[in-house]
C-alpha positions in Angstrom: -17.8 43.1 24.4 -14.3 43.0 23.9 -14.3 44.1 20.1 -14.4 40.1 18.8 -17.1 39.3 16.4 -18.7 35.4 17.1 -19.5 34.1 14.5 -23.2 32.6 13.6 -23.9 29.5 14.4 -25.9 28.7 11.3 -23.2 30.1 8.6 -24.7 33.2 8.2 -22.4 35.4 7.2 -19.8 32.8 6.8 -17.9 32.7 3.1 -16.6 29.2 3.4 -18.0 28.2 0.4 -17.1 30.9 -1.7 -13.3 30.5 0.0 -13.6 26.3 -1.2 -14.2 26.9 -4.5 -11.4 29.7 -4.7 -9.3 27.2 -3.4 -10.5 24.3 -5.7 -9.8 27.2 -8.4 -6.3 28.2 -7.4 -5.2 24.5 -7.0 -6.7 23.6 -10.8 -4.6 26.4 -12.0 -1.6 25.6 -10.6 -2.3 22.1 -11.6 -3.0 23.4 -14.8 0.7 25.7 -15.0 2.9 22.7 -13.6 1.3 19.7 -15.8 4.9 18.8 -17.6 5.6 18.3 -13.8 3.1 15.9 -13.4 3.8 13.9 -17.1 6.9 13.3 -15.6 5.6 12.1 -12.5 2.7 10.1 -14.0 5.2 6.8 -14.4 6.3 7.0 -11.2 2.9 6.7 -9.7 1.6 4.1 -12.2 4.8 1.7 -11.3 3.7 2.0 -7.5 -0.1 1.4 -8.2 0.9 -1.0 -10.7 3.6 -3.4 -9.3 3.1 -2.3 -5.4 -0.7 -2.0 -4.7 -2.3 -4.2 -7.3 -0.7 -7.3 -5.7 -1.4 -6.5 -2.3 -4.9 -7.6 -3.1 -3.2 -11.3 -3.7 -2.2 -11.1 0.5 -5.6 -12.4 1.0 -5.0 -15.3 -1.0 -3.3 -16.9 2.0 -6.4 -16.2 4.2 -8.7 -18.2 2.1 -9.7 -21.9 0.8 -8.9 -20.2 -2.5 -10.3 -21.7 -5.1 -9.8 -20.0 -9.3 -12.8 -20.6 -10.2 -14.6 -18.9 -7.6 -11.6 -15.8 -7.7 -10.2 -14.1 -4.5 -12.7 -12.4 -3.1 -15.8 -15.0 -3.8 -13.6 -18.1 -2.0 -14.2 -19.3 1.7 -12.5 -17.4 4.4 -10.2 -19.5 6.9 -8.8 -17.0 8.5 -5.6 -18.2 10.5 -5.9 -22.0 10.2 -3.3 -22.6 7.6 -0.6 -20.2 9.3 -1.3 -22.7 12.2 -1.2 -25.3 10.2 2.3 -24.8 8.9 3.5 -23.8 12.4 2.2 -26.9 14.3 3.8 -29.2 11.5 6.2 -31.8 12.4 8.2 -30.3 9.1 8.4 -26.7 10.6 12.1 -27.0 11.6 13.1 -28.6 9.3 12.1 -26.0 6.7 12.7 -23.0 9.0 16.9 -24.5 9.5 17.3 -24.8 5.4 15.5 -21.4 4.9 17.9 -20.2 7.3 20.3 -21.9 5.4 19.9 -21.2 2.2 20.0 -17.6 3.2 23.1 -17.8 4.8 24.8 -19.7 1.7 23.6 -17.0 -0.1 25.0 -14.4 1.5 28.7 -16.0 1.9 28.5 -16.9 -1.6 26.7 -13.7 -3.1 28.5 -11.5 -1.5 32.2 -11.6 -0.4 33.2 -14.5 -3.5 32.3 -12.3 -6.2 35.1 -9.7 -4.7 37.3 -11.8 -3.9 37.8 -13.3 -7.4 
């Protein structure tokens, strides 16, 4: 042979378990040396679960017949029907010019007034 060693097919011989839970031991120690680190990260991460993830689960609000009493994920699922509902309405331009509108205002008003005076 050419001086490589194969390894065993069933693990025999293999240490990857032992090398796992050195690993696992090494990374609760270091966790363990840089925890003020990680107090002063812990807001952080709470904002993001708190203000960014925990309302994503309202998204699916506007995929449903919801109804409070039944909560969000025990109401009737309609999928895309009231998307197509609002885009097939007579009122769709109407709403999509004064959206575009109100943005625009916004910006002309919002932005280069306050500088100006």
């Amino acid at each position: 042979m050419n001086g490589r060693s194969i390894p065993a097919a069933n693990g025999a011989g293999s240490h990857n378990g032992a090398k796992a839970q050195s690993r696992l031991q090494r990374a609760l120690r270091r966790f363990k040396q840089e925890r003020v680190l990680w107090l002063l990260v812990l807001p952080c991460i709470a904002y993001f679960i708190i203000f960014c993830y925990i309302p994503m689960g309202g998204l699916l609000i506007a995929f449903e017949d919801y109804r409070p009493v039944k909560g969000i994920l025990g109401s009737n699922w309609v999928g895309l029907r009231y998307f197509q509902d609002f885009f097939t309405s007579p009122f769709f331009p109407l709403l999509m010019r004064n959206t575009v509108l109100i943005s625009v205002y916004s910006r002309l008003w919002g932005f280069p007034i306050p500088i100006l005076f």
